[in-house]
N, C-alpha and C positions, 0 to 999 in steps of 0.2 A: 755847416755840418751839424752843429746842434742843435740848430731849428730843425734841420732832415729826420731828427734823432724824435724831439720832443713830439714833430708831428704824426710821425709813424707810431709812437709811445699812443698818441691821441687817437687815433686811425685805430691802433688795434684796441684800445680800448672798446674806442665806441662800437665795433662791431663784436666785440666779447659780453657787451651789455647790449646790444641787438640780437641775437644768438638767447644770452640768457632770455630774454623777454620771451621773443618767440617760445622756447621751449616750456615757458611756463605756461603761458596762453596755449599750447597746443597741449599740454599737460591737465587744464582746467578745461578744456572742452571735451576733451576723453574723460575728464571725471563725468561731466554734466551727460554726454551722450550714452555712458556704460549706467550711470542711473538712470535713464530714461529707457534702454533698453530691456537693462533687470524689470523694469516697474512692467512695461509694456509687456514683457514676457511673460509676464506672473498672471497678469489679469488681461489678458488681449483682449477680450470682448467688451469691460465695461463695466459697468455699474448703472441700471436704470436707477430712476430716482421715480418719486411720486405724480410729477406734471414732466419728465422726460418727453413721455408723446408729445405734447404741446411744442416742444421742438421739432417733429416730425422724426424724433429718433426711433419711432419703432414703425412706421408709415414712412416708407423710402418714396419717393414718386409721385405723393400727395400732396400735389403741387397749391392747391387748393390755401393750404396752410402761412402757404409766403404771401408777403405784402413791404411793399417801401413803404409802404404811407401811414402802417402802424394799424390797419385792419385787416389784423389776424394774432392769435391767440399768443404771438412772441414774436419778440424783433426777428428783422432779418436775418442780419448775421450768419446767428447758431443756427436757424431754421435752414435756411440755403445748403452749412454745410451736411444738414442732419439727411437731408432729401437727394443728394447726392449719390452719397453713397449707401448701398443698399445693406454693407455687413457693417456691427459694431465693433468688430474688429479694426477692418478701414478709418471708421470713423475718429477711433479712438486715438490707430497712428497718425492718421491727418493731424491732432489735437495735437498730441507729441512733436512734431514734428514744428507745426504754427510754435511750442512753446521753445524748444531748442533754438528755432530760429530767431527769438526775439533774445534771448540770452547768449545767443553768439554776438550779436550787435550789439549788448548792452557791452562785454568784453573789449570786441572791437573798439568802442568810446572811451573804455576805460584805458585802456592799453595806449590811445592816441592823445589824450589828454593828462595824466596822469605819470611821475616821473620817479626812476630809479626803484626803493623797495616800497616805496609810497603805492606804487602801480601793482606791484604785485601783493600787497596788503588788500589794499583794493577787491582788487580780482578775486583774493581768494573769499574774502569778505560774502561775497555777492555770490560766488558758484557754492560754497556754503546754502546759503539759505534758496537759492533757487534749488536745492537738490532736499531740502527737508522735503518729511512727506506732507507738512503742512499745504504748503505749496504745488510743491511736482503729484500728487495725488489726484489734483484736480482732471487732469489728463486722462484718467481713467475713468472721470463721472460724466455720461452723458447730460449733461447741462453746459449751461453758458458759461461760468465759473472759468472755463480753463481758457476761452477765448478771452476774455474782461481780465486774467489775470496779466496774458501776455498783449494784449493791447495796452494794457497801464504801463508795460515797461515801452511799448512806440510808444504811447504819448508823453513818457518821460523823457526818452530822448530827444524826441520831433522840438520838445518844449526846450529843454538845455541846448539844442543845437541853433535853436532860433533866436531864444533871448542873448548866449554870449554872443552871437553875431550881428545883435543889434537889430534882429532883423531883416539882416540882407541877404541870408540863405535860408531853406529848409520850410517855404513857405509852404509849398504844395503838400511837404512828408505830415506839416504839422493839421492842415486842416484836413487828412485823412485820417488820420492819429486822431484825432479830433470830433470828428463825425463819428470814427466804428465807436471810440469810448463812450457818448451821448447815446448811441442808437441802442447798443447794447442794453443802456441801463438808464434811462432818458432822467431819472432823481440827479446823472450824473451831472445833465446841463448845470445846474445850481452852483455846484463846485466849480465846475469849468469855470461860470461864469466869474466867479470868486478870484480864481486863478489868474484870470485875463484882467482883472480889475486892479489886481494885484501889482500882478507885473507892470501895469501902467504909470501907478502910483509910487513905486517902487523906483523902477528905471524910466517912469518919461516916456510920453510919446514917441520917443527915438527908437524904443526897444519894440515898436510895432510899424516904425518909417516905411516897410516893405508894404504891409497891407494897405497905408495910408496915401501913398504913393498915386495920382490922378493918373501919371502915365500906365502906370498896373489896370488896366481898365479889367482885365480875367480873373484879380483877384478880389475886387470888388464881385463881381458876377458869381464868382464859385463861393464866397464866403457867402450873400445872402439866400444862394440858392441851397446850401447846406444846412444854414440854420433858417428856412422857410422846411423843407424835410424834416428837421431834428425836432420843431414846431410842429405839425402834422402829427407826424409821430406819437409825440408827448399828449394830442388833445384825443386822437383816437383811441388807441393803446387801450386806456382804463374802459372803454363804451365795450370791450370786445367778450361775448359771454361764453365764458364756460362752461361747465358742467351745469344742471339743476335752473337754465336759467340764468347764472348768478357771473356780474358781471367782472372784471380786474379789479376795478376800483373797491366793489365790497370786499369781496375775496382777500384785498390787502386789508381793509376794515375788519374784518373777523380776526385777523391775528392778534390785536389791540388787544382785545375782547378775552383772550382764553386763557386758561388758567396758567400757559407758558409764558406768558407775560409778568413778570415779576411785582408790578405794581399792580393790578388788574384788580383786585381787590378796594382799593381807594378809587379807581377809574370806574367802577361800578357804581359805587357808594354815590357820586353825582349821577349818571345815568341813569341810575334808577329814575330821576327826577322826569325822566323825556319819554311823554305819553305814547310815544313811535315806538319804545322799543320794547315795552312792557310785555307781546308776547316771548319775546326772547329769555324769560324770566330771569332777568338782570337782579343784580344784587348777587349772587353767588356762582364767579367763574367758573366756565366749564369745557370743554373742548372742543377744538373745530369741526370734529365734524358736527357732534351735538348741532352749533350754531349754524353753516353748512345745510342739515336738513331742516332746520326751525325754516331757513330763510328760502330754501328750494320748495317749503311745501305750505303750509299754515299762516305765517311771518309775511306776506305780501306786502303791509305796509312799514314792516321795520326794512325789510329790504330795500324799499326806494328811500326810506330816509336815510340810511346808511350811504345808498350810492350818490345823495345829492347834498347831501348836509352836515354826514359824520364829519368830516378829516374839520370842514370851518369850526364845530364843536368841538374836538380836539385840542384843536389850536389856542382858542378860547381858556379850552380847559389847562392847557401848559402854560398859557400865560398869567393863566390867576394862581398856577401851582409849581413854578419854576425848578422846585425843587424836585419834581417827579422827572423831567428831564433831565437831572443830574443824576439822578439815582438809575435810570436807563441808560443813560451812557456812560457809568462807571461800569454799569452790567456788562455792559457790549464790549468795553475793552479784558475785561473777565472774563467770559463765555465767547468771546474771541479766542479761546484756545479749547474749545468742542475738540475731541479726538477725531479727529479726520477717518479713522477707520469706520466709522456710524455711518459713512458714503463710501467707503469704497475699501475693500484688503490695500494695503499695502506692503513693500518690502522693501525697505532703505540700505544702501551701499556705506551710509556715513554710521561711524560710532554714534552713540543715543548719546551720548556728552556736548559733543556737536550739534547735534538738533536741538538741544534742551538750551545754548544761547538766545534761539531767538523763540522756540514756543513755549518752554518751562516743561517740565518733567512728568507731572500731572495734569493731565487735559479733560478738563470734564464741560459739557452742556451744566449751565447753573438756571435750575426753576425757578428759584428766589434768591432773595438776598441770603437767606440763610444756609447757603452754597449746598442744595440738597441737587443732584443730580435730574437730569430729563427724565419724568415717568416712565417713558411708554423701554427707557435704555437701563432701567432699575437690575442690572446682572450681577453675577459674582464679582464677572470681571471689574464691573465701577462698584465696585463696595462701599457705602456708606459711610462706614466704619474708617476712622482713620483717614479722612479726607485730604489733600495738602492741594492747593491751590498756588503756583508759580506761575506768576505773570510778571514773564522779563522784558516787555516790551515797556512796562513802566519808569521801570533800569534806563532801558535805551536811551524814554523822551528825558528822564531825569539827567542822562548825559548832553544831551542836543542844549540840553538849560547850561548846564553846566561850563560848555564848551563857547556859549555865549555869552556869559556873566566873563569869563577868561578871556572874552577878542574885545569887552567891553573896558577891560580893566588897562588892556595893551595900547598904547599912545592914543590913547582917546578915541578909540572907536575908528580910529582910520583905515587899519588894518580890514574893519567887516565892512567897511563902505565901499573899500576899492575891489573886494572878491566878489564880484559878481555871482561865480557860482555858489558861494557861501548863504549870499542873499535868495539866489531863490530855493537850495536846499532847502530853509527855513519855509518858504511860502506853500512849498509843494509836504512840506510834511505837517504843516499848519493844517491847511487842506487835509489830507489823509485823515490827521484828527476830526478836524469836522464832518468829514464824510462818516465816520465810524458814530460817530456823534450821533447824526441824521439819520443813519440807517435805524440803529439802534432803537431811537424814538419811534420813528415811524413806522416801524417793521420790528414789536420786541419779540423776535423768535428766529430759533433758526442762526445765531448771530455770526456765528465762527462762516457760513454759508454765504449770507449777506455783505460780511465784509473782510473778507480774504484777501479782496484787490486792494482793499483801500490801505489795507496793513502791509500788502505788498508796495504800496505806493509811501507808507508809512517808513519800511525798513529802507529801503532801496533810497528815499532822501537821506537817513540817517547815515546809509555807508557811504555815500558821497560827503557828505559832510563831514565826516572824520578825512575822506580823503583831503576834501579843500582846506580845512582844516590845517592840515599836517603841511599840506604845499602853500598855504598862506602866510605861514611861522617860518619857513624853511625860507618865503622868497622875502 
């Protein structure tokens, strides 16, 4: 009779804490889908941006513009969906819609891995910053931003689902997961590759037995056939010309180059030296377009030396000057928090208390080091005067240290060796940083634009890591 007792005691338990769960999770998805609806309703057509067409977002049908194989003016992907449909309105909800859908399945994972208030910490964590307008804004810019933002949450998951299981599910989700995130944004191979290297060394060839597998003969076949595309991709892509003649690969070379570039100044100061680019008249930065028509019109051979030799001079140049890469990628995690509104109106459901955990309260594009605002965005609104610079993603990584030095201190490290998901949190937001890193150098402009995903791949390890965290101590 007192077992009958204790287990119905259990029995109604656990459907009382099944019951709560749900209704939190259906609680958190009415939050995320009423801010996606407010946002969508406010701006339903969009927001063009400066190379939008290039997407075929204003050229519906202009089939001309797709290419797999990386000749044509933008990945697949965003172009596909841009040519579609013919209204940006459509276009926009289709965005909305890919992005809700990736944040229900991040939920879904969360809810199914994650236990008691741990789970709904969790969750709320995550429906939080997927509903800032940092984030959810991207939805309303016709660019690639809002697909790269919500493919980084499938290739986080495809990745966590594959590594805790050793391997032996979730092959296929991850080398699709895997391919959209490379295609999108081919710099992303790098990281990828970083990640895969990672996980190997980390967990062992066991935690990739599935692909390894001689009897898998399709996963062999699909994996070199995606990265022989992702390859393709990557050598074409920069050959493909724009506007004036002027091809990706410059086009990415000129942003180096302008006065948006916060080092650009000392970056000149050698360049001056390179008989190629002297009509550019180098030595004192100046802006793209400036450089843009030097190179579309007068400039013939700084143009080809640009597209076939600048980035190897670059490189060169970072490596005699290491310090200029530190100083661009402290920028980038800085100017990582650009007012999102500079692309697109927005209108947020969350108090500003809550958005300001993960962007900080003041969001400015930064020109220099000397935190003066974006020229051409010099308004009332960004007033000079009185500037304050909050960057709490610093907060964050200074917690992720934190939370390490604390699982290193607890019986010797065994606690972070047996939580697998602990260890690749770490790898995957290791990564993030370095992507933000790389961006940053390579690309100093634009940065909040450039690297949104990566910071989403940034935060989204660190809520997990508090979660595993919390349930690594607890078990």
């Amino acid at each position: 009779m007192k077992l009958r007792i204790l287990f119905q005691k259990d029995s109604n338990k656990a459907l009382s804490e099944r019951f709560e769960t749900n209704l939190a999770l259906a609680v958190l998805v009415f939050l995320i889908s009423i801010s996606y609806l407010v946002q969508f309703a406010f701006n339903p057509a969009g927001a063009i941006q400066g190379d939008s067409h290039q997407y075929g977002a204003v050229q519906p049908r202009n089939w001309s513009l797709l290419s797999f194989t990386g000749d044509s003016l933008r990945n697949w992907p965003t172009v596909l969906l841009y040519l579609v449909f013919a209204s940006d309105a459509a276009k926009v909800f289709f965005q909305f819609l890919i992005s809700f859908t990736a944040s229900f399945f991040v939920l879904i994972q969360i809810n199914s891995e994650f236990k008691g208030k741990n789970k709904l910490f969790v969750s709320i964590l995550f429906s939080v910053f997927v509903t800032t307008p940092q984030v959810m804004n991207w939805n309303s810019v016709l660019l690639s931003e809002s697909l790269l933002i919500s493919v980084t949450l499938f290739v986080f998951l495809a990745l966590r689902n594959y590594v805790l299981s050793a391997g032996s599910k979730g092959y296929w989700n991850l080398l699709i997961a895997t391919y959209l995130w490379c295609i999108l944004k081919t710099t992303n191979l790098l990281i990828m590759i970083l990640i895969f290297l990672s996980i190997i060394f980390i967990f062992g060839l066991r935690a990739v037995r599935s692909s390894l597998n001689l009897s898998k003969i399709p996963h062999f076949a699909s994996a070199f056939i995606v990265m022989g595309l992702v390859f393709l991709t990557f050598l074409n892509q920069p050959n493909q010309e724009f506007n004036r003649d002027i091809n990706y690969r410059t086009y990415a070379a000129i942003a180096v180059l302008t006065d948006v570039n916060p080092r650009a100044a000392v970056l000149h100061a050698d360049l001056s030296r390179v008989p190629e680019m002297a009509c550019l008249e180098i030595g004192d930065p100046k802006s793209y377009e400036f450089y843009a028509a030097k190179l579309g019109g007068e400039c013939q051979q700084s143009k080809v030396w640009m597209s076939e030799s600048f980035y190897e001079w670059y490189a060169k140049f970072l490596i005699m000057k290491p310090q200029e890469a530190v100083q661009l990628s402290m920028v980038g995690f800085i100017a990582g928090n650009t007012p999102v509104s500079l692309y697109a109106p927005h209108l947020s459901v969350l108090p500003k208390p809550l958005q300001d955990v993960f962007f900080g309260e003041r969001n400015f594009a930064l020109r220099n080091l000397g935190f003066e605002p974006y020229g051409e965005y010099e308004t009332e609104e960004y007033d000079r005067s009185g500037m304050e610079v909050v960057v709490p993603i610093l907060i964050w990584i200074g917690l992720a240290l934190s939370l390490l030095l604390l699982l290193v201190s607890r019986k010797s490290f065994r606690v972070l060796l047996k939580n697998n998901g602990i260890r690749l949190d770490y790898v995957l937001l290791l990564s993030g940083i370095i992507g933000v890193c790389m961006n940053s150098v390579a690309v100093p402009t634009e940065w909040f634009r450039e690297n949104i995903y990566f910071f989403t791949l940034i935060y989204l390890s660190l809520i997990y890591l508090i979660g595993d965290f919390r349930e690594a101590l607890r078990g």
